[in-house]
C-alpha positions in Angstrom: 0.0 0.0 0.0 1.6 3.2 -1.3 1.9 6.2 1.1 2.2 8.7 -1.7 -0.2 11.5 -1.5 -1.5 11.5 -4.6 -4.1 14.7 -5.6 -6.9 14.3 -9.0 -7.8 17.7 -9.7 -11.1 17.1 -11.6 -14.1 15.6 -11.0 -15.3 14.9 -14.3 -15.5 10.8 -15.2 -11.5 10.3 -16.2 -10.6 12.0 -13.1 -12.9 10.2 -11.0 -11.9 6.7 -12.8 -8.0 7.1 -12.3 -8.7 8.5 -8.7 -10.8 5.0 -7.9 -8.4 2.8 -9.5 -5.4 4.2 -8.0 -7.0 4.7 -4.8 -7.5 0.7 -4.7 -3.6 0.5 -3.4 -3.5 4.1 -1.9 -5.8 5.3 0.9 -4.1 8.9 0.4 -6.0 10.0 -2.8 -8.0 13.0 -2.9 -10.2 14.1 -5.9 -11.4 18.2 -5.9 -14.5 19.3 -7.9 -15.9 22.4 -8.0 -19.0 21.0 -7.9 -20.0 20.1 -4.3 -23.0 17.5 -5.2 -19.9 15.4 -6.7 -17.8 15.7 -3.6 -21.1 14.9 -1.7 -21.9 11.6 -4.0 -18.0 10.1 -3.4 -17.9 10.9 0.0 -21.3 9.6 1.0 -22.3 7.1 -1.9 -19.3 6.0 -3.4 -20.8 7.4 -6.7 -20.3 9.8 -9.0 -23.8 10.4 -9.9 -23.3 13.3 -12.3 -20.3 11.8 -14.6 -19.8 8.0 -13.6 -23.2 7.3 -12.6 -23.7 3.4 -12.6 -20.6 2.8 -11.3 -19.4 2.0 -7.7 -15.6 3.7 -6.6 -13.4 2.2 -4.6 -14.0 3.6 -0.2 -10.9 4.7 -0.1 -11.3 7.2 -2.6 -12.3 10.6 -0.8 -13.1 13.5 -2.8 -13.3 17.6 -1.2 -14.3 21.3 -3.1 -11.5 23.0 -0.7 -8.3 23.5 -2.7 -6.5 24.2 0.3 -6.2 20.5 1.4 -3.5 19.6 -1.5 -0.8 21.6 -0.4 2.6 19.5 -0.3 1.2 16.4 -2.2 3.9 14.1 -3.5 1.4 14.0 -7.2 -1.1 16.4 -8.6 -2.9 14.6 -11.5 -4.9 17.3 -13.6 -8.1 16.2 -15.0 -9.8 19.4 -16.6 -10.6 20.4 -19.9 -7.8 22.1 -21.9 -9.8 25.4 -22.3 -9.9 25.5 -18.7 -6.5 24.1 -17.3 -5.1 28.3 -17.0 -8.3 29.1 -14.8 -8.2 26.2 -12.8 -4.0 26.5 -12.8 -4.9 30.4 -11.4 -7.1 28.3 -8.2 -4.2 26.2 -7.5 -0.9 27.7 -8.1 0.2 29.4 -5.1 -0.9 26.3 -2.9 1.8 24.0 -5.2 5.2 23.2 -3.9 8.0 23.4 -6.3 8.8 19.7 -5.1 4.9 18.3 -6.0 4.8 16.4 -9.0 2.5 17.5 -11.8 1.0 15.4 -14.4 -1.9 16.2 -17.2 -4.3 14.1 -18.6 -5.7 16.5 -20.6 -5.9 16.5 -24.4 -6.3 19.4 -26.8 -5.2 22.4 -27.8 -5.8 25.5 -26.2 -8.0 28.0 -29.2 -6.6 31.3 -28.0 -2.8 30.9 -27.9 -2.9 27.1 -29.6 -0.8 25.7 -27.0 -0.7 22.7 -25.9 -1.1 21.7 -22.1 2.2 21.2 -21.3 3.1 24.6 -22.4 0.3 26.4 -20.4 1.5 24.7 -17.0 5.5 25.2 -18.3 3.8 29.4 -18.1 2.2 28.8 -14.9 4.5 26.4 -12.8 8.1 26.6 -14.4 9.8 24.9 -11.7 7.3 21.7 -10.6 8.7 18.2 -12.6 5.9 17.7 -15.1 4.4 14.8 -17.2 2.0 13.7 -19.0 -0.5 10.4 -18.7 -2.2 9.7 -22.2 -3.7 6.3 -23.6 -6.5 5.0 -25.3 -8.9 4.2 -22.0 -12.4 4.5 -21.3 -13.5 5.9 -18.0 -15.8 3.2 -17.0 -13.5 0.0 -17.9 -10.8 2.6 -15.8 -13.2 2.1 -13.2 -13.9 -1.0 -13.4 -10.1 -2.3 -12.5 -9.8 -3.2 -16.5 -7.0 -3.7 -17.8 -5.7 -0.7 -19.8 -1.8 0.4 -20.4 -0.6 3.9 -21.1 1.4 6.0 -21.9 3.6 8.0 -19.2 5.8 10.5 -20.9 8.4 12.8 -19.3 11.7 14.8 -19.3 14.9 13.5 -18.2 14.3 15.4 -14.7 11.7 12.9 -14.1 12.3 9.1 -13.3 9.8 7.2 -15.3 10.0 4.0 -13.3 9.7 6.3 -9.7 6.5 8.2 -10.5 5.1 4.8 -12.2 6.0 2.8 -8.9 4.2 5.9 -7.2 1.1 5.5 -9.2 0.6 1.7 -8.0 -2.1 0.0 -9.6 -3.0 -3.5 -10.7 -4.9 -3.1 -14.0 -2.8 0.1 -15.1 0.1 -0.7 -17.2 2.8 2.5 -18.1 4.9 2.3 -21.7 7.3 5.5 -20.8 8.1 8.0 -23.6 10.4 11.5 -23.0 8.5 12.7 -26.5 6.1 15.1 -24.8 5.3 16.7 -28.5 4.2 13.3 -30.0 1.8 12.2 -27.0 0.4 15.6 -26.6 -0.3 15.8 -30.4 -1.7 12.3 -30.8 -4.1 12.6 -27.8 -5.4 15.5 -28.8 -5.9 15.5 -33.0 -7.7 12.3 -32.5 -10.2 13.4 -31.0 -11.0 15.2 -34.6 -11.1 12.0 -36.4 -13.1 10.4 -34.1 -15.9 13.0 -34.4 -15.3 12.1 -38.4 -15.3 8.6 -37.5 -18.7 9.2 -36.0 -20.0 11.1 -38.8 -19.2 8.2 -41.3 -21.0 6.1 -39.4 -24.3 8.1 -38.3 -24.6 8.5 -42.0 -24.7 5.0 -42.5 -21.7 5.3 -45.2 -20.0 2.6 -44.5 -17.4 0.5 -43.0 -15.5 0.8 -45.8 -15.6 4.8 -45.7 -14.3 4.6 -41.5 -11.7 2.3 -42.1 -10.1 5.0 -45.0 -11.1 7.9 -42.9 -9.1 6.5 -39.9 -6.3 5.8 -42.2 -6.2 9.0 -43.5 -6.8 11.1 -40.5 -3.5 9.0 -38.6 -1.6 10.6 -41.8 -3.0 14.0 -41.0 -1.5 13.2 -37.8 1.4 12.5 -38.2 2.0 15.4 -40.3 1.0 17.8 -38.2 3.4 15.6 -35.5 6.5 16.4 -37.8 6.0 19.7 -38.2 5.7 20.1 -34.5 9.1 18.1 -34.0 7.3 14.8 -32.7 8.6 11.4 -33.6 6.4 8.9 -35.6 6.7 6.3 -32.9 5.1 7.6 -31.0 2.2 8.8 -33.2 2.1 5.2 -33.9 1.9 3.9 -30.0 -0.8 3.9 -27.5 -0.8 7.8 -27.2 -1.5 8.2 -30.8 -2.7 5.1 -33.3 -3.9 3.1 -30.0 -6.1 5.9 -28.7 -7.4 7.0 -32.1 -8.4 3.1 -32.9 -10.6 3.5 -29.7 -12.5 7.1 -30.2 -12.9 6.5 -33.4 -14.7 2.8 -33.1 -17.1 3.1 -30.4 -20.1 4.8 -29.5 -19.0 4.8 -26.2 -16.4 7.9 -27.5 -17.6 11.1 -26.8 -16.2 12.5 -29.6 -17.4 9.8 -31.7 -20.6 10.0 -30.1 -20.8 13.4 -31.4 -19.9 12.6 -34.9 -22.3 10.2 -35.3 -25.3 12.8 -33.8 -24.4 14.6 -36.9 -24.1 12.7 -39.1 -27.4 11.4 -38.6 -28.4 15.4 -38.8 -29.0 16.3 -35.7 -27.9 20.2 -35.1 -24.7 20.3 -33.1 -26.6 22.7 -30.7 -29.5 20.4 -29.7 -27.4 17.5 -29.3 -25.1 19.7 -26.9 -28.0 20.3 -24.5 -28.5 17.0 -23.7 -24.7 16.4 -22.5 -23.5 17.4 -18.8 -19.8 16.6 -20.1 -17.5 18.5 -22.5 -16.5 16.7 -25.6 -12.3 18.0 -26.4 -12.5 17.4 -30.2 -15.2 20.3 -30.5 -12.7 22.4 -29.2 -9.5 21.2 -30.5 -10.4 21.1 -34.0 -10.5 25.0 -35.1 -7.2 25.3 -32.9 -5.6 22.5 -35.0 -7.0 23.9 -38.1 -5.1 27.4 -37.3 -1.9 25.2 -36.2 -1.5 23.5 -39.6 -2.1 26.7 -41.4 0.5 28.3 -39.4 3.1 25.4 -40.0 1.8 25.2 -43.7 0.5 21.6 -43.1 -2.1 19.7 -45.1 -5.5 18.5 -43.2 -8.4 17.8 -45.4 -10.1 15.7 -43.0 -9.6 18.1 -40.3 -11.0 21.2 -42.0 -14.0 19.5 -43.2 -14.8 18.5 -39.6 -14.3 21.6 -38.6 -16.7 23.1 -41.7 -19.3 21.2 -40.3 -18.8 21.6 -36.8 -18.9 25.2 -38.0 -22.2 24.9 -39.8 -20.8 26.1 -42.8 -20.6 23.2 -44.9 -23.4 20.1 -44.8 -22.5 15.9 -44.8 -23.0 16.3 -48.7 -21.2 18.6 -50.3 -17.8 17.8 -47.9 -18.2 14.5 -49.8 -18.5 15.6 -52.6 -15.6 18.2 -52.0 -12.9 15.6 -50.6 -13.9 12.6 -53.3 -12.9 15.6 -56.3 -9.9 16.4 -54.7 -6.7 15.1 -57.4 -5.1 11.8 -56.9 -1.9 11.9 -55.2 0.3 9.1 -53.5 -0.6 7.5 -50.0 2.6 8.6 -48.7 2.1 12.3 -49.8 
């Protein structure tokens, strides 16, 4: 049983997952939300209610609103969406020790500065030894003590095999990577294709049509990934091919989830109301649409998402629009 005082700072369904599981071989981990009828549901239920509803969390995990309670934790794991990492970075800052671990789970791109995580908290907390966690996982199976494996990438001031010992858990397994560029990339631009994924099939086009959308959007990938100084091992690993063969296969995927609303023509605003949870990819993709233009980088698949996302362009004529576009070799 590890003694490592381990923080989750979300209480969304990834954070509460990795805060149950790891919580199985730690009695020291403490989730915050912001939102006090979460805190209330782990603490008295063992539930999330809001974002893990059906499932139960381990006791040990114990779950408070007051930010105050994390100062000098060994870990800080951050769980937030990437649009809102600098406001919740602005709660939690001065309470942080220059000696408490930080690691992100988050994956996007932020749309105002089109930065990725590990730049905003490089701004924010200079000196704190950072890393990222990033894999293809669903929340519930997380949850559920499935086993999952991911991947933990850091810089050499970090010892991958010390902060995986300190993040004990039996169904987690941790491939280490010191390509922060690559992992960021690939968790965050498939989250695009998966919402085109989704479209493909809530328009009923085809298995076929996925199987060459996914294809093509890993190539997208792993263009952008070049241009940004990432190696194409990685984009090809768990943090990149292994989580986009995930989102962009299963309903279960927010992203795809999304996709597949519109693609059956539902407005993106009406399905919206219905969801309590933010879905990255809507976010991610006008960001990584202004990245590639800036680095002079191709993504057709990409834009068009982001057309119709946009409402600027219907299922149809983005078809029609990609199938006219001249021939060209795969590797191009």
């Amino acid at each position: 049983m590890s003694n490592c005082k381990i923080g989750i700072v979300g209480g969304g369904a990834w954070g509460t997952a990795l805060g149950s599981n790891l919580s199985i071989n730690n009695k020291n981990v403490l989730l915050w939300s912001r939102n006090k009828k979460v805190v209330n549901s782990i603490n008295e239920m063992n539930y999330n209610k809001i974002y893990l509803p059906n499932i139960k969390l381990n006791k040990n995990l114990k779950s408070t609103d007051a930010k105050e309670k994390f100062r000098n934790f060994d870990i800080l794991i951050f769980v937030v969406p990437t649009q809102h990492i600098r406001s919740i970075l602005n709660l939690f800052k001065n309470i942080i020790s220059n000696k408490t671990t930080i690691i992100n789970c988050s994956k996007g791109i932020e749309r105002k500065t089109l930065l990725f995580p590990s730049s905003i908290f490089e701004e924010q907390l200079p000196r704190s030894p950072f890393a990222i966690l990033s894999g293809p996982t669903f929340a519930s199976e997380v949850a559920k003590g499935k086993p999952s494996a991911l991947t933990l990438a850091c810089n050499s001031n970090l010892s991958h095999n010390g902060l995986a010992k300190k993040l004990s858990s039996d169904s987690l397994r941790f491939y280490f990577s010191d390509d922060l560029n690559g992992v960021e990339l690939g968790g965050a631009v498939k989250n695009i294709i998966a919402i085109a994924a989704g479209i493909t099939y809530g328009a009923n086009l085809g298995e076929n049509a996925r199987a060459a959308l996914i294809s093509r959007g890993l190539a997208e990938i792993n263009r952008l990934g070049m241009a940004l100084g990432a190696r194409s091992e990685t984009l090809m690993g768990l943090s990149g091919l292994g989580d986009l063969i995930l989102t962009a296969n299963s309903i279960k995927s927010r992203n795809f989830s999304l996709g597949n609303a519109l693609g059956q023509g539902i407005r993106l605003n009406e399905y919206l109301s219905e969801k309590n949870s933010i879905t990255e990819g809507l976010f991610t993709t006008e960001a990584a649409v202004c990245l590639a233009e800036k680095l002079k980088v191709e993504i057709p698949i990409i834009k068009a998402v982001n057309f119709i996302l946009k409402g600027k362009k219907d299922l149809k004529d983005t078809l029609k629009e990609f199938y006219l576009r001249p021939f060209k070799f795969e590797n191009e």
